[in-house]
C-alpha positions in Angstrom: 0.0 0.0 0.0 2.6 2.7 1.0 5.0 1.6 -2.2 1.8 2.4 -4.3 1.2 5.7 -3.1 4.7 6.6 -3.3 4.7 5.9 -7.1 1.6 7.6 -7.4 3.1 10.3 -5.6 6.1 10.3 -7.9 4.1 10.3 -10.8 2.0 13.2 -10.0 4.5 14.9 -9.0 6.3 14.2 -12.7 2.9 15.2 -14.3 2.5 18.2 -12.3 6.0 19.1 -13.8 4.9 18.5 -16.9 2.0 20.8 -16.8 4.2 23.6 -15.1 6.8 23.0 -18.6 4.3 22.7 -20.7 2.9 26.4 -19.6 5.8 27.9 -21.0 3.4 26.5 -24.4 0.6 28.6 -23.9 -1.5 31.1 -26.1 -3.9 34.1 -24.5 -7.7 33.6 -25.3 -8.7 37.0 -24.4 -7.7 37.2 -20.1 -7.0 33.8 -20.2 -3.4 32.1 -21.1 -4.6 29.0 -22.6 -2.4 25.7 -21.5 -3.3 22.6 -23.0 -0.7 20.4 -21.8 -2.3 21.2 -18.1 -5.5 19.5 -19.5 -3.5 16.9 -21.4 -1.7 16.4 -17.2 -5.4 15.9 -16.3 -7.0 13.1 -18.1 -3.7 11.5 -17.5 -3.4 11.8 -14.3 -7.4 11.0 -14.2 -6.5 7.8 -16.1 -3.1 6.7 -14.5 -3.6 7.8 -10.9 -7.5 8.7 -9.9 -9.3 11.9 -9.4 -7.2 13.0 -5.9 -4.0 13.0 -7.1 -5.1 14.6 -10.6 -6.9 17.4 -8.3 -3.2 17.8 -6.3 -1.1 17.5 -9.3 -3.4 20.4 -10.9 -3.5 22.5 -7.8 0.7 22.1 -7.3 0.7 23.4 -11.1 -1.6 26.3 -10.9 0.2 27.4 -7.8 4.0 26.8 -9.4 2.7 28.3 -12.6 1.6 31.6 -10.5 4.4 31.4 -8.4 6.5 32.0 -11.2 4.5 33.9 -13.4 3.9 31.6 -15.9 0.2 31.7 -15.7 -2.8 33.5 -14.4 -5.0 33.1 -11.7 -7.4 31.8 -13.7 -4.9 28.9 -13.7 -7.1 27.5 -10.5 -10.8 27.3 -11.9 -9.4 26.7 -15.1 -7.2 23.6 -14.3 -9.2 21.8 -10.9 -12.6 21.5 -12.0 -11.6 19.7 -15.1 -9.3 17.5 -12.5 -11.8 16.6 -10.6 -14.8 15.7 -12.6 -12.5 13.7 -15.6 -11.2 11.8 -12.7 -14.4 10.9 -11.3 -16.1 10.0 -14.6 -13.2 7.8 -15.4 -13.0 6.5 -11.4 -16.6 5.5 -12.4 -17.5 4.8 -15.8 -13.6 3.4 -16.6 -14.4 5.2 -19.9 -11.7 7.1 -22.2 -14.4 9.2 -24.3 -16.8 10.0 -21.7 -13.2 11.4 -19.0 -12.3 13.6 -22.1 -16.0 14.9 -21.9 -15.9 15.1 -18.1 -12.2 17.3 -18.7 -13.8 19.7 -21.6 -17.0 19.9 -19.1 -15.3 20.6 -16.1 -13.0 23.2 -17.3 -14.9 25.3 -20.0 -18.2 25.0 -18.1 -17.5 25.2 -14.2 -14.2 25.9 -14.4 -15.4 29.1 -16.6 -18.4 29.8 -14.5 -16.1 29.8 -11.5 -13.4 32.7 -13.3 -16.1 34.8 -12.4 -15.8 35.3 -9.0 -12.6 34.5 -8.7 -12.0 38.0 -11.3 -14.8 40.1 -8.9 -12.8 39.4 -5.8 -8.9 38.8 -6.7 -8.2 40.9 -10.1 -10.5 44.1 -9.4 -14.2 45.1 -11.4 -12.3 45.7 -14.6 -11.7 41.7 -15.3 -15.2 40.9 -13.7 -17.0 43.0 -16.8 -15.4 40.6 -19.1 -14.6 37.2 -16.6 -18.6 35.5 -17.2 -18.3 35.8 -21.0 -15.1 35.6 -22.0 -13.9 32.9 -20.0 -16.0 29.8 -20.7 -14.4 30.1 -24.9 -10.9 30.3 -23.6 -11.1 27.9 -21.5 -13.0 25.6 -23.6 -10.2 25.9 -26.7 -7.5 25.0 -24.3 -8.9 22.2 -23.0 -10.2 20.7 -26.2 -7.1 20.9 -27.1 -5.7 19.2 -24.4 -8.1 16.4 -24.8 -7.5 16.0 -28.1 -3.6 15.2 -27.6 -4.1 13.2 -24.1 -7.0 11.3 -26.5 -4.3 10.1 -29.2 -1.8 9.0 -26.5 -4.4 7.4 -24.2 -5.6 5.1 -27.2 -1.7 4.9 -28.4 -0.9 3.3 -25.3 -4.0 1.0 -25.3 -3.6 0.1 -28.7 0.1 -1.0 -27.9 -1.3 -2.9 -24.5 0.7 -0.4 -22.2 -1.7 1.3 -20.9 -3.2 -1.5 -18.6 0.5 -2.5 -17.1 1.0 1.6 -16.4 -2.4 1.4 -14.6 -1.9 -1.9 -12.8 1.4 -0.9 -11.7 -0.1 2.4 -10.2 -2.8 0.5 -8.7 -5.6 1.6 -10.6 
C-alpha cells in the first residue's frame, strides 16, 4: 500500500511538472493564457492515478505556474474543476471518451463559471465585466485541445497494450 502511493506520488508529482513545462506553451484567449498540456496532465493523471491525485497535481501546477509567473490566476478554476470531474467519470465509468468529456466539461463550463468570481474578488471590477463571458471560450479551446492530444496518447498506449500494465502498476 505505502509503495503504491509513493509511485503515485512520484508520478503526480512528474505530471505536475509536466504541466508547469508545458505552460511555457501557452497562447492568451482574451484574459486567459490557454495551456493545453495542463489538460493533457489531467486526463492522464485522471486515467493513471484517480481523481485525488489529478486534483493535487493540478493544484501544485496552478500554484507553481503563478508562483512563477507563468500563468494567471485563472490557472485555479481553469485547471481543478476539469481535475476533478474527468477523474471521477473515469473512477466510475472506466471510460476514455466519456473522462475527455468530463475534462472539456469541467473546465470550460465550471471551471469558466467559476473565473467569475474569482475575477470580482482577486483581479479588481475591470476583469469581472469581461470574466462571465469571456472565460468559458478560452477555456473551452485549451482544454479541447488538451483532450485531443491526451486522447491520441491514451488510445496509443491502449492500442500497444501499455496502458493497462502503467495502470496496474499504479494500482488503478
Amino acid at each position: 500500500m505505502k509503495q503504491t502511493n509513493t509511485k503515485k506520488l512520484a508520478v503526480a508529482a512528474v505530471f505536475c511538472a509536466v504541466a508547469v513545462a508545458g505552460s511555457l506553451f501557452s497562447f492568451p484567449v482574451f484574459g486567459s493564457k490557454c495551456s493545453p498540456v495542463q489538460h493533457m496532465v489531467n486526463i492522464l493523471c485522471a486515467v493513471l492515478l484517480g481523481p485525488g491525485y489529478g486534483l493535487g497535481a493540478a493544484f501544485a501546477a496552478a500554484l507553481i505556474r503563478n508562483l512563477l509567473g507563468l500563468g494567471s490566476l485563472m490557472a485555479f478554476p481553469g485547471s481543478m474543476f476539469g481535475a476533478l470531474i474527468c477523474g471521477l467519470v473515469y473512477q466510475k465509468t472506466q471510460n476514455i471518451p466519456a473522462t475527455l468529456i468530463g475534462e472539456v466539461f469541467g473546465t470550460s463550463v465550471l471551471g469558466g463559471l467559476t473565473a467569475y468570481p474569482v475575477a470580482i474578488f482577486l483581479m479588481g471590477k475591470s476583469a469581472a465585466g469581461l470574466a462571465f463571458y469571456a472565460y468559458v471560450i478560452p477555456f473551452l479551446v485549451s482544454t479541447a485541445g488538451g483532450a485531443v492530444i491526451s486522447g491520441v496518447l491514451i488510445y496509443s498506449l491502449k492500442k500497444a497494450n501499455i496502458l493497462a500494465g502503467m495502470q496496474e502498476a499504479m494500482g488503478q
